[in-house]
N, CA, C and O atoms as CSV, one atom per row, in Angstrom:
chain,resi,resn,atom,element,x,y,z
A,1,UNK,N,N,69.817,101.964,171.560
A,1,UNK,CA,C,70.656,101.775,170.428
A,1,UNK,C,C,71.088,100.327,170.393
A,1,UNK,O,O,71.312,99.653,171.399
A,2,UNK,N,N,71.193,99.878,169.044
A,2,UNK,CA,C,71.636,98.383,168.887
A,2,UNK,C,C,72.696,98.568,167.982
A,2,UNK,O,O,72.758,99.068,166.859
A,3,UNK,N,N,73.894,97.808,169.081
A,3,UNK,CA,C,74.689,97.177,168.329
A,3,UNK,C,C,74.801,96.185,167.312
A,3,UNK,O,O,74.331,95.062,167.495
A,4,UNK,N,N,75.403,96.511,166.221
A,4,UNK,CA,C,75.878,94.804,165.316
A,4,UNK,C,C,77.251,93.984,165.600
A,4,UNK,O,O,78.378,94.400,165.866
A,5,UNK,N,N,76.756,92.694,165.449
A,5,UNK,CA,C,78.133,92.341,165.641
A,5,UNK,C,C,78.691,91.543,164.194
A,5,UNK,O,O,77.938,91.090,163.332
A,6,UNK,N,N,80.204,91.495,164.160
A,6,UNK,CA,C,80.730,91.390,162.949
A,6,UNK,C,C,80.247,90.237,162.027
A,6,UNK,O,O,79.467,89.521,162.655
A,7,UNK,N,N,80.412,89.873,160.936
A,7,UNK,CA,C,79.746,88.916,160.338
A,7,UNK,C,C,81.044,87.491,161.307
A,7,UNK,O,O,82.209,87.598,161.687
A,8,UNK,N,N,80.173,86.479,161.352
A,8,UNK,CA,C,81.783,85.457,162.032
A,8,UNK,C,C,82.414,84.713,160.639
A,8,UNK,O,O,81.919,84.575,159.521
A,9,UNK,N,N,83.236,84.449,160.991
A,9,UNK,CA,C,84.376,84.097,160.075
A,9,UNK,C,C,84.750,82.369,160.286
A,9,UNK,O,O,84.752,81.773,161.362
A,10,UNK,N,N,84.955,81.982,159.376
A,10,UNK,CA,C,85.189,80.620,160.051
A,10,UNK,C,C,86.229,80.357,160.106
A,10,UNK,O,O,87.160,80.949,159.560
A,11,UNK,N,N,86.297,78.954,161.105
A,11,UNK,CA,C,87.924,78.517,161.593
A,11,UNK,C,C,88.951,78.444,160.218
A,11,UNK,O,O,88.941,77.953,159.089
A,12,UNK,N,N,89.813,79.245,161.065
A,12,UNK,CA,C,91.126,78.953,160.287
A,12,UNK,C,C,91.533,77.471,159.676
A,12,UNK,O,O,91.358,76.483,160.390
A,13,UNK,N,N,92.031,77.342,158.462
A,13,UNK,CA,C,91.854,75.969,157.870
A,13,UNK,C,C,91.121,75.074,157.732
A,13,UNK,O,O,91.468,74.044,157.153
A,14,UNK,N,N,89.344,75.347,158.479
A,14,UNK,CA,C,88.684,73.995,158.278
A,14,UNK,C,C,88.402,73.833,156.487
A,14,UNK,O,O,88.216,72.710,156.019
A,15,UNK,N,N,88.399,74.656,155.893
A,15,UNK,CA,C,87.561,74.545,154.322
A,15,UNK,C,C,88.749,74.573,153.155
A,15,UNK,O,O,88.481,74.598,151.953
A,16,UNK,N,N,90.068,74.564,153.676
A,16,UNK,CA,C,91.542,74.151,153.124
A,16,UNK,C,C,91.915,75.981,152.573
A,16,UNK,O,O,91.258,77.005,152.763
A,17,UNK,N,N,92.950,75.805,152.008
A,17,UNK,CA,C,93.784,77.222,151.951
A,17,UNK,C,C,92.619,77.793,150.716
A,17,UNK,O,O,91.901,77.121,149.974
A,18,UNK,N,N,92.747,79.141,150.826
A,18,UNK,CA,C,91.908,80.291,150.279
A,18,UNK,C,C,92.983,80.311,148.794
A,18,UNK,O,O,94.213,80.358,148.824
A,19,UNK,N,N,92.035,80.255,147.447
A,19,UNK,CA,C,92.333,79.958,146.280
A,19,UNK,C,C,92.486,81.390,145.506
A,19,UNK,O,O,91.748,82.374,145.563
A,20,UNK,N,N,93.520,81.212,144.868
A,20,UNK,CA,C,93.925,83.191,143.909
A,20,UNK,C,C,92.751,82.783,142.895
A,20,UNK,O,O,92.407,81.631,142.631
A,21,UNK,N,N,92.010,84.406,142.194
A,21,UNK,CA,C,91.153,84.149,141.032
A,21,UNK,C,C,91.466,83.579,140.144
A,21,UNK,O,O,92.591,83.699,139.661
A,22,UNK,N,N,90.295,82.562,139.533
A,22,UNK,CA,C,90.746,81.703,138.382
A,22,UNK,C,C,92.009,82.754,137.096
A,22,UNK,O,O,91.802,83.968,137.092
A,23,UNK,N,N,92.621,82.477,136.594
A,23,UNK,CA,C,92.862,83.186,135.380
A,23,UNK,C,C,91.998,81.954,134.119
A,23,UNK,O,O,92.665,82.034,133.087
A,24,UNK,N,N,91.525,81.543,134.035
A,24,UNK,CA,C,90.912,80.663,132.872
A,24,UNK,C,C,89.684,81.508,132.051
A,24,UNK,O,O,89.528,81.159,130.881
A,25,UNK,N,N,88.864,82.511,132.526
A,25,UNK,CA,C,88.135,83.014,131.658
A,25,UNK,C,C,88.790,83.838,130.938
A,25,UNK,O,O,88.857,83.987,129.718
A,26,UNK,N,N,89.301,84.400,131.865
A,26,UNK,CA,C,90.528,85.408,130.980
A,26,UNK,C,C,91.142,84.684,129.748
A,26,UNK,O,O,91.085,85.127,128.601
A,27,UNK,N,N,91.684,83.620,130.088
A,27,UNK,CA,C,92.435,83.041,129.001
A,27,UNK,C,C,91.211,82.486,127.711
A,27,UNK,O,O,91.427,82.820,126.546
A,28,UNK,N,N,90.217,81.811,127.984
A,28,UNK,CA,C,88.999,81.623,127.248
A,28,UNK,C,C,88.920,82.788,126.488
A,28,UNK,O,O,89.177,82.671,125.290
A,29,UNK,N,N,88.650,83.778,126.880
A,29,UNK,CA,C,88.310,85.279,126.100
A,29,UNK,C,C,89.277,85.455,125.309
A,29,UNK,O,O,89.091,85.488,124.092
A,30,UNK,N,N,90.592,85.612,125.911
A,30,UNK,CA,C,91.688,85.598,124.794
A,30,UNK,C,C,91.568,84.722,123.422
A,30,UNK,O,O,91.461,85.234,122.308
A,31,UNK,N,N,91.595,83.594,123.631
A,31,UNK,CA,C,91.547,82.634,123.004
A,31,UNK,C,C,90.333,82.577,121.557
A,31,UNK,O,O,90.552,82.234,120.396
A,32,UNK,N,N,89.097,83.039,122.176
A,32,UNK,CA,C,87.946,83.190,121.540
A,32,UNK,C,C,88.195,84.950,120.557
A,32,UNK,O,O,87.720,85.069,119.428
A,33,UNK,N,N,88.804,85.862,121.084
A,33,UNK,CA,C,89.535,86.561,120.361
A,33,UNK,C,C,90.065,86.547,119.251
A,33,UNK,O,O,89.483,86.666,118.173
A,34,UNK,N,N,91.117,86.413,119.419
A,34,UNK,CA,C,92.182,85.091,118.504
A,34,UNK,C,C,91.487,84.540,117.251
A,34,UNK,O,O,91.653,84.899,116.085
A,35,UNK,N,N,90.610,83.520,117.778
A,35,UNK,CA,C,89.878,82.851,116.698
A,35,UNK,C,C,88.925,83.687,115.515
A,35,UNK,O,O,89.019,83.497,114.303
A,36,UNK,N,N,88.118,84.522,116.093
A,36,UNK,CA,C,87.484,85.806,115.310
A,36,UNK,C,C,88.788,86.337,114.918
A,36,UNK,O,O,89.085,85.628,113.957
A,37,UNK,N,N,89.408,86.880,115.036
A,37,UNK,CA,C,90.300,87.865,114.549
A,37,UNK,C,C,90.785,87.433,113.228
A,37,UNK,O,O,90.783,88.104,112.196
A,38,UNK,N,N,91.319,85.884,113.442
A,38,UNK,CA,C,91.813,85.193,112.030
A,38,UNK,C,C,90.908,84.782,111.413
A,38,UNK,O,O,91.148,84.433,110.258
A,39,UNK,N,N,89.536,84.662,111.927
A,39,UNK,CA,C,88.227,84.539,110.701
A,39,UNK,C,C,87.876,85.531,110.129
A,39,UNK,O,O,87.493,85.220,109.001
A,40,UNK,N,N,87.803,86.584,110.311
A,40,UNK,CA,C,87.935,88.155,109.447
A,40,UNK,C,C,88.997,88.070,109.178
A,40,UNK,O,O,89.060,89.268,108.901
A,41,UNK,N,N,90.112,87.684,108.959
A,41,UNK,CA,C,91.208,88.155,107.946
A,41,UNK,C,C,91.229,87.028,107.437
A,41,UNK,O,O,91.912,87.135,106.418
A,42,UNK,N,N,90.731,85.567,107.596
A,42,UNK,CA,C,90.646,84.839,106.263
A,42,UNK,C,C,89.386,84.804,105.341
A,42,UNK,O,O,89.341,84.203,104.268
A,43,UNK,N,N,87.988,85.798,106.103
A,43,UNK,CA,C,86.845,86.191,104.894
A,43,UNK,C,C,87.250,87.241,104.320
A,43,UNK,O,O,86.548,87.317,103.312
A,44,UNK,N,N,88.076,88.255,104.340
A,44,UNK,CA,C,88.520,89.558,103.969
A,44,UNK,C,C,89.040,88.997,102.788
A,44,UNK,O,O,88.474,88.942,101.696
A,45,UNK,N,N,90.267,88.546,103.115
A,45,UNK,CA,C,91.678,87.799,101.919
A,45,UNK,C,C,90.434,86.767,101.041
A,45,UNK,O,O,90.788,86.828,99.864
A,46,UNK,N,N,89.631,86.204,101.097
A,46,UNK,CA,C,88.679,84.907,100.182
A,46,UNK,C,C,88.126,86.097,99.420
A,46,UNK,O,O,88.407,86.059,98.222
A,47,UNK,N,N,87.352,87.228,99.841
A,47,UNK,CA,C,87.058,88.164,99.126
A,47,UNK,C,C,87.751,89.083,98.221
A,47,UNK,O,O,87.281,89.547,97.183
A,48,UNK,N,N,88.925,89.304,98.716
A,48,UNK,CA,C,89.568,89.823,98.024
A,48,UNK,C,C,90.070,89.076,96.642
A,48,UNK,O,O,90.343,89.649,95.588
A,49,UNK,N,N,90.127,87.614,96.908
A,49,UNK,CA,C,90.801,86.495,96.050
A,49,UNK,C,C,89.928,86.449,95.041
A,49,UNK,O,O,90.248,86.442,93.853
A,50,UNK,N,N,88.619,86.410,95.544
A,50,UNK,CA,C,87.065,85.785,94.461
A,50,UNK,C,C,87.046,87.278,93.627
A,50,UNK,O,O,86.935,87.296,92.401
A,51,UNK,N,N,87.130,88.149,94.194
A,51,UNK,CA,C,87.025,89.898,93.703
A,51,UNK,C,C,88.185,90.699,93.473
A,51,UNK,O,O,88.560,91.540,94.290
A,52,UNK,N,N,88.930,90.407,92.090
A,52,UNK,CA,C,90.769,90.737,92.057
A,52,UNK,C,C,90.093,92.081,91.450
A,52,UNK,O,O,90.992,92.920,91.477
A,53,UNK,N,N,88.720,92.766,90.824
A,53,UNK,CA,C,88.516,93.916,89.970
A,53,UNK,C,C,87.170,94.419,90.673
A,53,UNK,O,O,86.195,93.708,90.429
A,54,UNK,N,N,86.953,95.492,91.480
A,54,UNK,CA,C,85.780,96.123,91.693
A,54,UNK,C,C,85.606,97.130,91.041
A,54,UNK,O,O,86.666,97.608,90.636
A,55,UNK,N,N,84.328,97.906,90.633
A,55,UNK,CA,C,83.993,99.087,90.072
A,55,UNK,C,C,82.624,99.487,90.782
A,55,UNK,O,O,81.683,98.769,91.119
A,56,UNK,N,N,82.798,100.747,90.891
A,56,UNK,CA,C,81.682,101.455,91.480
A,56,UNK,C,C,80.694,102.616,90.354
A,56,UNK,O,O,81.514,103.425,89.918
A,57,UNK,N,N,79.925,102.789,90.043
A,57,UNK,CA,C,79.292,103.707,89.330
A,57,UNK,C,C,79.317,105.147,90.057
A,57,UNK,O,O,78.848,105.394,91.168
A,58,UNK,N,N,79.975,106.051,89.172
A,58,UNK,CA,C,79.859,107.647,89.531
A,58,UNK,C,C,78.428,108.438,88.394
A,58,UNK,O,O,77.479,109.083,88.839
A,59,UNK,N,N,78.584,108.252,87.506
A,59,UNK,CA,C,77.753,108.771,87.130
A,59,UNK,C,C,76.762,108.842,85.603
A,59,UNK,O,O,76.040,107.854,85.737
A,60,UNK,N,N,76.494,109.308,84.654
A,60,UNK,CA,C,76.167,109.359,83.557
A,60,UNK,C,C,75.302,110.891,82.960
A,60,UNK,O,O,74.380,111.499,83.504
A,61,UNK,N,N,75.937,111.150,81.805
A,61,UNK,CA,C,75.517,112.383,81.128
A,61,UNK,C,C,74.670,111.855,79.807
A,61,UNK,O,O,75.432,111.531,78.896
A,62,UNK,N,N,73.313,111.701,79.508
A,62,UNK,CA,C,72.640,111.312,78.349
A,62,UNK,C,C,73.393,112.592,77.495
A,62,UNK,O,O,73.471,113.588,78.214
A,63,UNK,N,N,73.868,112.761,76.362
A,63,UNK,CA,C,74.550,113.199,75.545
A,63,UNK,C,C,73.508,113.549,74.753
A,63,UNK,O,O,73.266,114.750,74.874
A,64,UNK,N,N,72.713,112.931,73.909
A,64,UNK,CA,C,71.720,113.102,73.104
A,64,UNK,C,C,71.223,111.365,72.707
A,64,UNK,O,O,71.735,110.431,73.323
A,65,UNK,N,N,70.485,111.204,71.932
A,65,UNK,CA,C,69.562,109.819,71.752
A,65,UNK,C,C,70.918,109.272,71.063
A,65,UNK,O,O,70.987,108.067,71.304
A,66,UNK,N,N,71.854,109.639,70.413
A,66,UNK,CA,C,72.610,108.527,69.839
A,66,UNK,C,C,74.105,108.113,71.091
A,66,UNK,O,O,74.713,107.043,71.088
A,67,UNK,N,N,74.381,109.286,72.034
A,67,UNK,CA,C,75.460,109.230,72.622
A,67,UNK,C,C,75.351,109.330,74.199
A,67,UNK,O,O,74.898,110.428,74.524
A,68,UNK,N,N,75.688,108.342,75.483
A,68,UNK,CA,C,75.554,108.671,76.584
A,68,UNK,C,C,77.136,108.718,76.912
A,68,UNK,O,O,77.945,108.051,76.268
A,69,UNK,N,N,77.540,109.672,78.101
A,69,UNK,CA,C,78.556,109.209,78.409
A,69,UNK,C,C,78.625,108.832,80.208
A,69,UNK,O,O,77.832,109.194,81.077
A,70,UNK,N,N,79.719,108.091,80.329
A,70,UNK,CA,C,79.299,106.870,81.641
A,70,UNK,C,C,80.565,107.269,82.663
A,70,UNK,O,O,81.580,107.110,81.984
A,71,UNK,N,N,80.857,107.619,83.711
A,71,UNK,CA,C,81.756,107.568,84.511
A,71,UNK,C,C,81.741,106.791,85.806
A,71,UNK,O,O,80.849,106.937,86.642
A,72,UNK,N,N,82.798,105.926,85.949
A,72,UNK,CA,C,82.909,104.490,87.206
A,72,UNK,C,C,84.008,104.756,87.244
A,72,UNK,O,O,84.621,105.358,86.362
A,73,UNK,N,N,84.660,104.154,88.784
A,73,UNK,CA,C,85.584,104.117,89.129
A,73,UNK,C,C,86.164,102.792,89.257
A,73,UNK,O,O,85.312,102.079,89.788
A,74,UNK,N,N,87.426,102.007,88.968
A,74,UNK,CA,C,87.904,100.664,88.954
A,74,UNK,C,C,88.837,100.352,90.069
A,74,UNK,O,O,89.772,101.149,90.138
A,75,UNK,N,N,88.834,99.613,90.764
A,75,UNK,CA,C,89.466,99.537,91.915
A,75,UNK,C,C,90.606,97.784,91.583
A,75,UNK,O,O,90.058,96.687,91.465
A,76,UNK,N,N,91.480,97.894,91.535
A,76,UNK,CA,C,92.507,96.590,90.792
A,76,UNK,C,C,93.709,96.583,91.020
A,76,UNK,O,O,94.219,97.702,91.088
A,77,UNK,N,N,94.505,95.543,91.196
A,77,UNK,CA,C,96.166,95.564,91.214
A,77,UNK,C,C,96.598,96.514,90.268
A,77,UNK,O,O,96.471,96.319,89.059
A,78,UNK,N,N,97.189,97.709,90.827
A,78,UNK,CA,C,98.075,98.904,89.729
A,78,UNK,C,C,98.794,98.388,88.850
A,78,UNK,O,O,99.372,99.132,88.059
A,79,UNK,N,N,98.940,96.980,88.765
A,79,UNK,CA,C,100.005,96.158,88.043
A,79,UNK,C,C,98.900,95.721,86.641
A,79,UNK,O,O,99.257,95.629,85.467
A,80,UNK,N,N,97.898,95.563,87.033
A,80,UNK,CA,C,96.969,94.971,85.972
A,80,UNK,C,C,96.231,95.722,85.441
A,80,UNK,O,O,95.910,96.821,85.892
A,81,UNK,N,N,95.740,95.082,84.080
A,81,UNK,CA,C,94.512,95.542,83.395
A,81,UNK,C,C,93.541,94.639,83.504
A,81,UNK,O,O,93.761,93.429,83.550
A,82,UNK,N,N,92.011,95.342,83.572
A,82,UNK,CA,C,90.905,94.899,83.661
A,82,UNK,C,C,89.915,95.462,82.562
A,82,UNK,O,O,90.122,96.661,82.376
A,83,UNK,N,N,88.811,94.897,81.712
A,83,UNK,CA,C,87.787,95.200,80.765
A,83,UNK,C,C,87.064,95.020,81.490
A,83,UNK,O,O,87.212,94.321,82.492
A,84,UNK,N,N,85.581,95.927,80.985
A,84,UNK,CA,C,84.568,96.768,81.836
A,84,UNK,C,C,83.419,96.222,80.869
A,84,UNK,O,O,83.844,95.702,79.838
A,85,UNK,N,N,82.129,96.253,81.023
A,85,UNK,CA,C,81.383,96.366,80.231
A,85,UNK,C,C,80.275,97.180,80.390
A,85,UNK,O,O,79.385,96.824,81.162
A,86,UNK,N,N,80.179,98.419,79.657
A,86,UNK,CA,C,79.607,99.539,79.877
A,86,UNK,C,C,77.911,99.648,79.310
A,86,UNK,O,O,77.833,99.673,78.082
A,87,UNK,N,N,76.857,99.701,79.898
A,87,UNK,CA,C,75.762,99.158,79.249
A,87,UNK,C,C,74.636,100.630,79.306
A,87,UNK,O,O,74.117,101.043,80.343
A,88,UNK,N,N,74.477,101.147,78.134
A,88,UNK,CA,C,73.087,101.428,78.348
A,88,UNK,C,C,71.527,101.662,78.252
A,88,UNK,O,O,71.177,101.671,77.072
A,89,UNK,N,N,70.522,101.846,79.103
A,89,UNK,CA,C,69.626,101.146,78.840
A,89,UNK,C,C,68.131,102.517,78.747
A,89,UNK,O,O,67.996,103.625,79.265
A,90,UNK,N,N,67.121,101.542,77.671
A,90,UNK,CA,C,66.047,102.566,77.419
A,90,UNK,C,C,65.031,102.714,79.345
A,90,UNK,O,O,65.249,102.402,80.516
A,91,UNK,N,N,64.137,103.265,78.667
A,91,UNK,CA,C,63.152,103.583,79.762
A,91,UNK,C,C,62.773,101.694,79.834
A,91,UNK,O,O,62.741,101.204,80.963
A,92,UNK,N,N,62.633,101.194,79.183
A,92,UNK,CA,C,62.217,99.706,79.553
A,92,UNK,C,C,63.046,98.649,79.922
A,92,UNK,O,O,62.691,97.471,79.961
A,93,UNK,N,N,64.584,99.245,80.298
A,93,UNK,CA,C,65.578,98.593,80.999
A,93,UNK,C,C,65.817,97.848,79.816
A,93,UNK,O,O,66.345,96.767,80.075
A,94,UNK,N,N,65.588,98.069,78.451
A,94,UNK,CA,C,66.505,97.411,77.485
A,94,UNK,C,C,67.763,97.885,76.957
A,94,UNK,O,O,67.948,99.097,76.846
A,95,UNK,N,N,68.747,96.947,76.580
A,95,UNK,CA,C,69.946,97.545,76.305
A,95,UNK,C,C,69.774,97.842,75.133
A,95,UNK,O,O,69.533,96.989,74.278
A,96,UNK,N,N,69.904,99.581,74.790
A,96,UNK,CA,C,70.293,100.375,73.359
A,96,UNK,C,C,71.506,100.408,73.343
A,96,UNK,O,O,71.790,100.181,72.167
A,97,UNK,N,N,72.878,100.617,74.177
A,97,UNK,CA,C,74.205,100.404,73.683
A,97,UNK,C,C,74.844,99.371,74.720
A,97,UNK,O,O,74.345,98.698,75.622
A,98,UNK,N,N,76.237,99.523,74.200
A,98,UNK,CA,C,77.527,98.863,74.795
A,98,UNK,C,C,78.759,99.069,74.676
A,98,UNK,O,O,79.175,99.061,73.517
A,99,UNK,N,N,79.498,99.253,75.493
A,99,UNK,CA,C,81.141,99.429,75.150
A,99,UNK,C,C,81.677,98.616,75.742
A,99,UNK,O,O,80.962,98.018,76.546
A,100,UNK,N,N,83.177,98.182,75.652
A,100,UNK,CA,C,83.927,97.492,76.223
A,100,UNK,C,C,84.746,98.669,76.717
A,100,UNK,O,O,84.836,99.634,75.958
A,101,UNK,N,N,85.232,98.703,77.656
A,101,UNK,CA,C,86.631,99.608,78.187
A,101,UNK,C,C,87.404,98.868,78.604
A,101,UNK,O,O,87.105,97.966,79.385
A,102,UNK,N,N,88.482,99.075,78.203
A,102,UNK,CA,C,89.996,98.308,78.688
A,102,UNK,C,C,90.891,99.559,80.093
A,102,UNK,O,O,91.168,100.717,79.781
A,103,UNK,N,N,91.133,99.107,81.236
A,103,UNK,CA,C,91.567,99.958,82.311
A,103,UNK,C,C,93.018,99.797,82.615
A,103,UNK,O,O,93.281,99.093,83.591
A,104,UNK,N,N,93.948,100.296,81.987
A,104,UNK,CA,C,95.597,99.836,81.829
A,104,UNK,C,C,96.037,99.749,83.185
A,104,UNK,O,O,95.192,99.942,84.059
A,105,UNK,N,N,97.004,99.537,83.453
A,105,UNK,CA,C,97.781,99.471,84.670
A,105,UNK,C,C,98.347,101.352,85.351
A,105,UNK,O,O,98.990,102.187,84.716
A,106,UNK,N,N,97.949,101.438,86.397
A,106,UNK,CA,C,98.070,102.687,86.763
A,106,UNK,C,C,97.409,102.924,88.333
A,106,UNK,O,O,97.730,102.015,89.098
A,107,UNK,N,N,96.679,103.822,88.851
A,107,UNK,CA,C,96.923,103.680,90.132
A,107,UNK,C,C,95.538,102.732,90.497
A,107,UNK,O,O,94.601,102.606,89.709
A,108,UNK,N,N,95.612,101.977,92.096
A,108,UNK,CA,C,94.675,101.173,92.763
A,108,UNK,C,C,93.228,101.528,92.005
A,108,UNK,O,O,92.596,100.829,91.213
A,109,UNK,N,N,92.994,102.561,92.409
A,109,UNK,CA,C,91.919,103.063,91.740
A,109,UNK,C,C,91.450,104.313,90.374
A,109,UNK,O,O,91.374,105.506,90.668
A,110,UNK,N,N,91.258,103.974,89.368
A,110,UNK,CA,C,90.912,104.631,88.739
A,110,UNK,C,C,89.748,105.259,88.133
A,110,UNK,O,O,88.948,104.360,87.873
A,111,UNK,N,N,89.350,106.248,87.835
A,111,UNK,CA,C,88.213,107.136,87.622
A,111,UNK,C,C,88.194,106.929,86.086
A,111,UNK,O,O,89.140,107.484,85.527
A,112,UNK,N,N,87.314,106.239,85.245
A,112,UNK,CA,C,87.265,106.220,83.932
A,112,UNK,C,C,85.970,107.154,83.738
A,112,UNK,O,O,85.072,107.374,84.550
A,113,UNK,N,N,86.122,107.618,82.493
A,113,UNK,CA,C,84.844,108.006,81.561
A,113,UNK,C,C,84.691,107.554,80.077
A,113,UNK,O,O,85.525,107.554,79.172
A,114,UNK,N,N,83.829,107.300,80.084
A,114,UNK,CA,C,83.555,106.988,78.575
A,114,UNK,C,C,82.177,107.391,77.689
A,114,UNK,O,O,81.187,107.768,78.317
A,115,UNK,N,N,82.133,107.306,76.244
A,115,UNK,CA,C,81.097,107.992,75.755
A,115,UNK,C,C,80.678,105.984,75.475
A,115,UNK,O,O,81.595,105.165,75.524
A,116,UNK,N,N,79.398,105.609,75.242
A,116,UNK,CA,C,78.592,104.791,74.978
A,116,UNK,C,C,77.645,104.674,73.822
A,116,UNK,O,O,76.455,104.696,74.138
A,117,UNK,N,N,78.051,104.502,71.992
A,117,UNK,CA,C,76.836,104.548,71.122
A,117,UNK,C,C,75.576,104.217,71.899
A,117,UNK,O,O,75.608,103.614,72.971
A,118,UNK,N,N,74.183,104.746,71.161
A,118,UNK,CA,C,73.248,104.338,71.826
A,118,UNK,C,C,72.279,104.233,70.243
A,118,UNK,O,O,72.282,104.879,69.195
A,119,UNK,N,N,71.760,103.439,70.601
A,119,UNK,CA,C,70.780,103.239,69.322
A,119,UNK,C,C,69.226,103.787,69.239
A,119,UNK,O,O,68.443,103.832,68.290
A,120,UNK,N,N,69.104,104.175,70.582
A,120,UNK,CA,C,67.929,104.789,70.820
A,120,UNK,C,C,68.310,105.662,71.863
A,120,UNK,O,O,69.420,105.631,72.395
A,121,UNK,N,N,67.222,106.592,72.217
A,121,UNK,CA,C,67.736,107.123,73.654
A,121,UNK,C,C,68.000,106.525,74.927
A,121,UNK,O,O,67.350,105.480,74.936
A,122,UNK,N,N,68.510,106.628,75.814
A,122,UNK,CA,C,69.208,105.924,76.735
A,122,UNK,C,C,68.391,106.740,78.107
A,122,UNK,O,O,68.094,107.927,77.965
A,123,UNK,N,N,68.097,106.099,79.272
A,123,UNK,CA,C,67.593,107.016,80.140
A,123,UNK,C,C,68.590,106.369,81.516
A,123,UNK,O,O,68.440,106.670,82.700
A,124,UNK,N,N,69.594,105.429,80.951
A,124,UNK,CA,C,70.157,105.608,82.301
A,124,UNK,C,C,71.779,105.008,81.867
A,124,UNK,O,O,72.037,104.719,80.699
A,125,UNK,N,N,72.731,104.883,82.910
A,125,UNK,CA,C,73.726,103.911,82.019
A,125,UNK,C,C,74.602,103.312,83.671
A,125,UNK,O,O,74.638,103.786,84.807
A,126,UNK,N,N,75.221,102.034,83.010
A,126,UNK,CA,C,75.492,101.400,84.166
A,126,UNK,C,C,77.192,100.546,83.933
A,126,UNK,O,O,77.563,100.110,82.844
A,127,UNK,N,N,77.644,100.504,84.641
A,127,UNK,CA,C,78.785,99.310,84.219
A,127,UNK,C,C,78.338,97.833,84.333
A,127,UNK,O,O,77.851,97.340,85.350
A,128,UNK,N,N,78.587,97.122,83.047
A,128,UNK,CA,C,77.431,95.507,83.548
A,128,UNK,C,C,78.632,94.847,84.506
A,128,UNK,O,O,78.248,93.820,85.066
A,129,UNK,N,N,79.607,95.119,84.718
A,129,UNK,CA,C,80.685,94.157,85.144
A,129,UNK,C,C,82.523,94.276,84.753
A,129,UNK,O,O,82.960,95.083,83.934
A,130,UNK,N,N,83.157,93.561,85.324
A,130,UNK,CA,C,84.536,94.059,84.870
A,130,UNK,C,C,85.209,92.513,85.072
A,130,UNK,O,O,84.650,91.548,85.594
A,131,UNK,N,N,86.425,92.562,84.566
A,131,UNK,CA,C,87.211,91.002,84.795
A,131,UNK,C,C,88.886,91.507,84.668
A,131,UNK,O,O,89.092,92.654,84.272
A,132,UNK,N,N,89.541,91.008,84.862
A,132,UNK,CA,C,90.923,90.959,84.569
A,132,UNK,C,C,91.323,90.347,83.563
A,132,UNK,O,O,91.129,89.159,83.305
A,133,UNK,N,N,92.030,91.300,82.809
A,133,UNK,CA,C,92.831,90.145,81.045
A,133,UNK,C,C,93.896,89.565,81.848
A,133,UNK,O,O,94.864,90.008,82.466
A,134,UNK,N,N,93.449,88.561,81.653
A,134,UNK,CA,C,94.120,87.094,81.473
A,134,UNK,C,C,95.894,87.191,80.722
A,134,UNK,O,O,96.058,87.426,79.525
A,135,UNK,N,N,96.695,87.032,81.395
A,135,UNK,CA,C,98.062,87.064,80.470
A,135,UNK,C,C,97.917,85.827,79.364
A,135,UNK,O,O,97.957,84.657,79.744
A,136,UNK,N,N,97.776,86.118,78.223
A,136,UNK,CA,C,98.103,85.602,76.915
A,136,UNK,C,C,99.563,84.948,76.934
A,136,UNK,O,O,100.433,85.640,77.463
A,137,UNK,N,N,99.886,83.886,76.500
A,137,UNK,CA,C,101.397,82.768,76.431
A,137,UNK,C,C,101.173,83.044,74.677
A,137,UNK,O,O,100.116,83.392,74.149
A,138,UNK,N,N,102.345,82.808,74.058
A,138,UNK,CA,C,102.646,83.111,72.484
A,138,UNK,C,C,103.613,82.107,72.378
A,138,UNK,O,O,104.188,81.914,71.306
């Protein structure tokens, strides 16, 4: 049988006093944290700023060749109104109608529907876009 013997250790004080773990990566990580954290909440808030009116498309009922009707949802300051522009289009992606919708002040998000003249038959319908009315001075 063979013995081992311990690993040796070296002299006391030749290589100077034994050092506590850095804390500096730690603090690096923090730090690098930090910095992401306030870059997502200042691309969030720029988006939100550039985009004061979103709308999402729910759905559409072709009515018959003269009438589609269009349902989107508007997402906006409950304080404001926003106009919509409601578009819809033949089998050749040309526009046969249009509406404007006006979205009054009421909750964050609202569920509109609307009917859309159509001048021909319509095979699909879309919201082209939305904006916020502008306060008017008199």
């Amino acid at each position: 049988m063979t013995a081992t013997s311990p690993a040796p250790t070296p002299p006391a004080g030749r290589y100077g006093p034994e050092r506590a773990a850095s804390r500096r990566p730690l603090m690096v990580a923090v730090g690098l944290a930090v910095v992401v954290g306030v870059a997502v909440v200042a691309f969030l808030a720029v988006g939100a700023l550039r985009d004061p009116v979103q709308w999402k498309d729910v759905g559409f009922t072709v009515q018959d060749a003269g009438r589609v009707d269009v349902t989107f949802e508007v997402t906006k300051d409950p304080g404001s109104t926003a106009t919509c522009r409601v578009q819809a289009l033949s089998q050749s992606y040309g526009e046969v109608g249009v509406a404007t919708v006006e979205v009054g002040p009421g909750a964050r998000t609202q569920r509109v529907t609307t009917s859309v003249p159509t001048a021909e038959l319509a095979v699909s319908a879309t919201v082209a876009g939305c904006e916020p009315v502008r306060a008017t001075t008199r």
